[in-house]
C-alpha positions in Angstrom: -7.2 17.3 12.7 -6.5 13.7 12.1 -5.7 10.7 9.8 -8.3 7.8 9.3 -9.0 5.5 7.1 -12.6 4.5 5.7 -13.4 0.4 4.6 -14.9 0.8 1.1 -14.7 -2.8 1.2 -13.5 -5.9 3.4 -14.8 -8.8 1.5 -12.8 -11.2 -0.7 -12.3 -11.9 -4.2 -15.8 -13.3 -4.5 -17.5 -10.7 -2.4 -20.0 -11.5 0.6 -22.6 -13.0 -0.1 -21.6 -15.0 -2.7 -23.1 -16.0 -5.7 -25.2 -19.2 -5.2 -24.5 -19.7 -1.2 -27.1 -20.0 1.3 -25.0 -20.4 4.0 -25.3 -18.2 7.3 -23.1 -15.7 6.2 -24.3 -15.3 3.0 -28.0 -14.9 3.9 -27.6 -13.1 7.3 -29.5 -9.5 7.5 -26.8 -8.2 9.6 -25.3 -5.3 6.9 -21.5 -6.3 8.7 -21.8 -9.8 7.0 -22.3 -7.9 3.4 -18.8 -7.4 2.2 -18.0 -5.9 -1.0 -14.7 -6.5 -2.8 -11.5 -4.8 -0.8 -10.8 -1.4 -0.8 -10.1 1.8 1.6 -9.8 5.2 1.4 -7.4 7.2 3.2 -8.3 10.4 4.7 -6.2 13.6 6.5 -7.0 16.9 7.5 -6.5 19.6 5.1 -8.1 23.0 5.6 -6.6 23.8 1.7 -8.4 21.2 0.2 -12.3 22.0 -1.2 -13.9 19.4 1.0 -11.6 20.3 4.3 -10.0 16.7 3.8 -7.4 14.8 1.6 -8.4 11.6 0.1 -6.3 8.7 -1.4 -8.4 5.4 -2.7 -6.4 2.0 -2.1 -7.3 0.0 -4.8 -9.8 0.4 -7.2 -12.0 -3.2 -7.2 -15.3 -4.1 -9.2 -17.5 -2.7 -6.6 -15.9 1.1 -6.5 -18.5 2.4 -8.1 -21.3 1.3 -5.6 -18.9 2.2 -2.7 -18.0 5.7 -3.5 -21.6 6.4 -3.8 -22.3 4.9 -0.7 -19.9 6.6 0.7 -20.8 10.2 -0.4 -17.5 10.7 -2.1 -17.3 13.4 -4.5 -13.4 14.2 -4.8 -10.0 12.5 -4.3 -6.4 12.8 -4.2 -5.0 10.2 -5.9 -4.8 6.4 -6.1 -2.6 3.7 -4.8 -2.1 -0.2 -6.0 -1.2 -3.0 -3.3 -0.9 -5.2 -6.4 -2.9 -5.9 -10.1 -5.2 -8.8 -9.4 -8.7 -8.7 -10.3 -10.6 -7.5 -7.1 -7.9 -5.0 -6.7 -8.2 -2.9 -10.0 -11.2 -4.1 -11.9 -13.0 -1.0 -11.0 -10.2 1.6 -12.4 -12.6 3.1 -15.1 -14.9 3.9 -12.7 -12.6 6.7 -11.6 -13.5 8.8 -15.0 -16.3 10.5 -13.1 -13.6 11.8 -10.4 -12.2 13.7 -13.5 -15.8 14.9 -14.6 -16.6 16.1 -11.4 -13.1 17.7 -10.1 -12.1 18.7 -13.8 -8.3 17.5 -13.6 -6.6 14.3 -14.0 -5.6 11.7 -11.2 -2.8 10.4 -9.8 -2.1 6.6 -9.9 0.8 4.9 -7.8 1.8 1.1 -8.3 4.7 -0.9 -8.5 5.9 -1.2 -12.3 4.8 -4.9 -12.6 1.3 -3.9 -11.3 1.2 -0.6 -13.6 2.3 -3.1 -16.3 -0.6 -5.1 -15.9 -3.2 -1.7 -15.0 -1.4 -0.1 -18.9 -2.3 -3.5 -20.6 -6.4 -4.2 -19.1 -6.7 -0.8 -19.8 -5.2 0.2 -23.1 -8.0 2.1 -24.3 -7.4 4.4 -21.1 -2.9 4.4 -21.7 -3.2 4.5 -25.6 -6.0 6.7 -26.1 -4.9 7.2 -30.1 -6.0 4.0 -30.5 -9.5 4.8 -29.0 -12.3 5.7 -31.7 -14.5 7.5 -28.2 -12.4 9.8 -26.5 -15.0 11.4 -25.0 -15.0 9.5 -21.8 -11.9 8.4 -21.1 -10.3 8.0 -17.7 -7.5 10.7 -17.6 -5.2 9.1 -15.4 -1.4 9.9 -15.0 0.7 6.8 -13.7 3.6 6.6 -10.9 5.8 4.1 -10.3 6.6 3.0 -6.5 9.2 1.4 -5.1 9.2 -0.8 -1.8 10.4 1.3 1.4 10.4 4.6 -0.5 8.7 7.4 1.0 6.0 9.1 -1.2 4.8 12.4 0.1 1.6 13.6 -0.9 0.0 16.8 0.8 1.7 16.4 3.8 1.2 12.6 3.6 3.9 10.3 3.8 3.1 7.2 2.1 6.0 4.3 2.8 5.4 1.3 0.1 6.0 -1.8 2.2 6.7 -5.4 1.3 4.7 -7.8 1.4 4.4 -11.8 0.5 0.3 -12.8 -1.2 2.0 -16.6 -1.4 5.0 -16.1 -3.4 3.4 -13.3 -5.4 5.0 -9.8 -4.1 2.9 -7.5 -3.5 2.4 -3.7 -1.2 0.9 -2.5 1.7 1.7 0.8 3.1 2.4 2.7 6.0 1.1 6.6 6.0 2.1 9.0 8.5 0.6 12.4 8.8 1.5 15.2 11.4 -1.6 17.5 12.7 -1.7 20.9 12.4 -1.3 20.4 15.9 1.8 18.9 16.0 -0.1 15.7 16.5 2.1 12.4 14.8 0.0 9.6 13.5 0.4 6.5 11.6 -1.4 3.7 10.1 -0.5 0.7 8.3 -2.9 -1.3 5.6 -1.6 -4.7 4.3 -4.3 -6.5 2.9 -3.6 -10.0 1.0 -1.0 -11.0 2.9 0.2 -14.6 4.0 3.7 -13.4 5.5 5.4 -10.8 6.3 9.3 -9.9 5.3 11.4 -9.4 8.6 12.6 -6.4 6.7 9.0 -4.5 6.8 8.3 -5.0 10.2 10.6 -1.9 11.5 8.2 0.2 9.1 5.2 -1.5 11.2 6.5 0.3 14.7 4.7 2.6 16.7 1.5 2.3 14.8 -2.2 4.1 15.8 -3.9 1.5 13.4 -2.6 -1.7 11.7 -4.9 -3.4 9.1 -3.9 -6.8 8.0 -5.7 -9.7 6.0 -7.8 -11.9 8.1 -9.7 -14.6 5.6 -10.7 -16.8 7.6 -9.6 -19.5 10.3 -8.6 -22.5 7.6 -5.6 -22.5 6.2 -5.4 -20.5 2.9 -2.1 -20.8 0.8 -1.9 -16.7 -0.1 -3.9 -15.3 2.9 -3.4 -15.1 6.8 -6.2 -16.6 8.6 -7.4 -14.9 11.7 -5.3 -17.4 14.3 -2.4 -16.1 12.2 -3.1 -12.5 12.1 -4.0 -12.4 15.8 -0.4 -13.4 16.2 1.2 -10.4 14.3 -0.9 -8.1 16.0 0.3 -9.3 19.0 4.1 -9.0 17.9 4.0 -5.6 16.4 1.7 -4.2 18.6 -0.3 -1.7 17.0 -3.1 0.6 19.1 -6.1 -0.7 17.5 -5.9 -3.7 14.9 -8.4 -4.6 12.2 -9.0 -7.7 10.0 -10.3 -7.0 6.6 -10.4 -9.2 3.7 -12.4 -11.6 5.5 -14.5 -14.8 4.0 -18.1 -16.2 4.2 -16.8 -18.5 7.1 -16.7 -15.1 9.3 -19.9 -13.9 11.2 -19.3 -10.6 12.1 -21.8 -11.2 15.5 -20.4 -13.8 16.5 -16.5 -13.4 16.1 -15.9 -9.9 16.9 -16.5 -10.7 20.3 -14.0 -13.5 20.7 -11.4 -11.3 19.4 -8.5 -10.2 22.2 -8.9 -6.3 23.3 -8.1 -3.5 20.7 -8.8 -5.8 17.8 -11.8 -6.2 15.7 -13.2 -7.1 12.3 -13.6 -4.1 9.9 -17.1 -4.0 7.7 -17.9 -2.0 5.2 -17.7 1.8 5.6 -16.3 1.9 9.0 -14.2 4.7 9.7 -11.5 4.6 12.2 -9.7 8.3 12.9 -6.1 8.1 14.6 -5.6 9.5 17.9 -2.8 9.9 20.5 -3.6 9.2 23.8 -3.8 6.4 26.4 -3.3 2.9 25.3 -6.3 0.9 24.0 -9.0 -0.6 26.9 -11.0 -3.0 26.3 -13.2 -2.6 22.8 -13.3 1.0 23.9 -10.0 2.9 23.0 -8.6 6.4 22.6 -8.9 5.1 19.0 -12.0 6.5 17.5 -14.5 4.5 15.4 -17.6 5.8 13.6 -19.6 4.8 10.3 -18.4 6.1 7.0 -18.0 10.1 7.2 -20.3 12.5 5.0 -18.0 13.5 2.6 -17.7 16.0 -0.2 
């Protein structure tokens, strides 16, 4: 009876490898070093729900096709925007088969600057009078958010949370899910990030699991690099941390190691379940970590 969160994807704009590179990272046969575009799905308990879980998608990049199948996933709940660039929605009209298979339409959540943006890519999917196939159209029905207001879904709290991608504002979010058993559990993803408001970091407390945006060790204008990531992990103090969103700069073998205790670079299709217990030791923590689940 939990709450976890699967990496569809932990790569950059450009995806690992990229095209044309040879370097180390790019060529290496080690599948943690292949890093498709950034995405996540979140996961709760749910014995009322037809596969046993609930499932929201995080972004829908260019590579969501290839990662829901991948990932064996068959149904969803619903889909949330962190913001409306390119490697964050590119992959929206892939979610049309969600509709053929589960027979209803789907839930979208974004911030009315992003939805602006998602209505105007997609206008044959938002204006479908104006679409000569209607056939095979995404049915989607849009949701506004609104930073630091709760969104419960199926006994999931979402909580919008501000963040800074340079001086472009943009979301991450904070979901909080009680067990069955009475269990409380959090988790926080805030991917493209460079800074963080000192009004979100009270919504960053007493977290199982924080994500954050770990590109690379250079500077980057609209990104943390790891150094500076390493340093909010150590301020808010989550359980277990993860750095996603990560360049061709980072070999998976060799920096994971030379991270501090409870924190580690996220590949594609980990899984990571909350779970209360004793605080984090070493690599190994109450914190439980396993490939992508078989899902329905």
């Amino acid at each position: 009876m939990t709450l976890g969160i699967t990496f569809l994807g932990t790569g950059t704009s450009s995806g690992v490898p990229m095209i044309g590179c040879q370097c180390d990272v790019c060529t290496s046969d080690d599948p943690r070093d292949n890093r498709t575009r950034p995405s996540v799905i979140i996961h709760a308990t749910d014995p009322n729900a037809p596969p046993g879980q609930r499932r929201w998608i995080i972004d829908t990049g260019p590579d969501l096709r290839t990662q829901i199948i991948r990932a064996d996933i068959h149904r969803i709940d619903g889909v949330l925007y962190t913001h409306e660039h390119a490697d964050h929605v590119f992959g929206l009209d892939d979610l049309r088969r969600f509709n053929a298979v589960m027979d209803q339409a789907i839930d979208i959540h974004a911030e009315p600057a992003t939805m602006d943006v998602i209505k105007t890519t997609f206008q044959y999917i938002f204006q479908k009078h104006n679409n000569p196939n209607k056939t095979f159209v995404a049915d989607l029905i849009p949701w506004k958010l609104e930073a630091y207001k709760p969104l419960e879904l199926h006994g999931v709290t979402f909580t919008p949370l501000r963040l800074m991608h340079g001086r472009h504002p943009i979301l991450g979010f904070r979901v909080d899910y009680t067990s069955h058993e009475g269990e409380v559990q959090s988790l926080a993803y805030c991917t493209d990030v460079s800074t963080i408001p000192p009004e979100t970091y009270p919504y960053l407390e007493g977290l199982d699991i924080l994500v954050l945006d770990g590109l690379r060790y250079r500077h980057h204008p609209t990104h943390m690099t790891i150094d500076q990531a390493l340093e909010q992990f150590d301020h808010i103090k989550p359980r277990q941390g993860f750095l996603t969103h990560m360049a061709h700069e980072i070999k998976h073998a060799e920096v994971d190691p030379q991270l501090p205790d409870g924190i580690h670079l996220a590949y594609d299709q980990l899984t990571v379940y909350c779970k209360q217990g004793s605080e984090p030791k070493g690599k190994e923590s109450s914190t439980h970590v396993q490939p992508a689940n078989p899902a329905t």
